[in-house]
C-alpha positions in Angstrom: 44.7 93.6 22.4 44.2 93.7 26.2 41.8 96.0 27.9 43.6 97.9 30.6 41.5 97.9 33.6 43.3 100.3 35.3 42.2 103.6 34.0 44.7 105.9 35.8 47.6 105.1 33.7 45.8 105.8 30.6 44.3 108.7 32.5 47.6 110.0 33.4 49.0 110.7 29.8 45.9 113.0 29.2 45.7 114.9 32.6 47.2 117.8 32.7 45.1 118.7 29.7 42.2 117.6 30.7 42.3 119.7 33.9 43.5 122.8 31.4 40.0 122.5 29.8 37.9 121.7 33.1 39.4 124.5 34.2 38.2 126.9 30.8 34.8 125.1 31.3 34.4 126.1 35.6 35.1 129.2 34.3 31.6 129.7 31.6 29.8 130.8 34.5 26.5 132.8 33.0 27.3 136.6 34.6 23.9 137.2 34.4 22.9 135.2 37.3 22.0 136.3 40.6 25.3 135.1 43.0 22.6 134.8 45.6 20.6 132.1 43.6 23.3 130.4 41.2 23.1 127.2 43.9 19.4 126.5 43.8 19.0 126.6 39.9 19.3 123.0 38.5 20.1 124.6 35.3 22.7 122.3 33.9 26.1 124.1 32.5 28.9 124.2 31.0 30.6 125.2 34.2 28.5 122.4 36.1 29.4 119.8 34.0 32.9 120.7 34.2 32.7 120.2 37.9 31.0 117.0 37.7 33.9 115.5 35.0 36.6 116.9 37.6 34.9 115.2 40.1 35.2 112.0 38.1 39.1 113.0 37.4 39.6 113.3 40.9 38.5 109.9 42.0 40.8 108.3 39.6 43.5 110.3 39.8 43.8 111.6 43.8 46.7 113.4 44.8 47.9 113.7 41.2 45.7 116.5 40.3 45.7 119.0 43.6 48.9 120.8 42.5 46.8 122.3 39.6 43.5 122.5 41.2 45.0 124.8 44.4 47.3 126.5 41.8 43.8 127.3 39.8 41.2 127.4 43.0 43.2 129.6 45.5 43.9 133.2 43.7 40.1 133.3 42.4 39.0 132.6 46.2 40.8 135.5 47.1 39.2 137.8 44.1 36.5 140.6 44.5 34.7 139.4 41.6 31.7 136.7 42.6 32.1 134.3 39.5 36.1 134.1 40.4 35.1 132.8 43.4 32.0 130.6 42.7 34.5 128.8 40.2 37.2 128.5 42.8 35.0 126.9 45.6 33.7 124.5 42.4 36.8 123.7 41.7 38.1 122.3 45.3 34.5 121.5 45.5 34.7 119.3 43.1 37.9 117.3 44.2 37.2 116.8 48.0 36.0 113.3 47.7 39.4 112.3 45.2 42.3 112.6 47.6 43.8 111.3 50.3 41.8 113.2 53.7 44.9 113.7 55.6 46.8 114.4 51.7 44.2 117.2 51.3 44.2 119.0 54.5 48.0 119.0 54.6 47.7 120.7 51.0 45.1 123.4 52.3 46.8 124.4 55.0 
């Protein structure tokens, strides 16, 4: 059987569950933690890690994925609550470097 190099076709059968559980992992943020320090701990996370593997997701898939991610990232940016918006800034934190740079301002606007 022949390997298919190109990974965003196989990638693309799978996303919109994948991003469904990146997006339940962004979200295990320890409430414990001090908002003011959450950035300089180099604890690794469950909500980390989940940024790091959308990241990833991102790259391969562009443009494909920043329906959800806005769709997810833009009503906890606009919450009280601290962790809502620490995981919405990871999320489009996470996807900046995937997409298109004229794609992704056009979406934020």
């Amino acid at each position: 059987m022949k390997k298919d190099p190109n990974y965003k076709s196989v990638l693309s059968n799978y996303t919109p569950v994948l991003i469904n559980i990146l997006f339940l992992g962004l979200s295990k943020v320890n409430e414990s933690c001090d908002p003011d320090i959450i950035e300089e701990t180099e604890e690794w996370n469950v909500s980390l890690s989940s940024g790091c593997a959308l990241e990833y997701l991102a790259l391969i898939m562009k443009e494909e994925i920043m329906e959800s991610v806005i769709n997810f990232s833009f009503p906890k940016l606009a919450s009280g609550n601290w962790i809502d918006r620490y995981v919405g800034n990871l999320a489009l934190g996470a996807i900046v470097e995937g997409p298109n740079p004229e794609f992704f301002k056009t979406a934020m606007a």
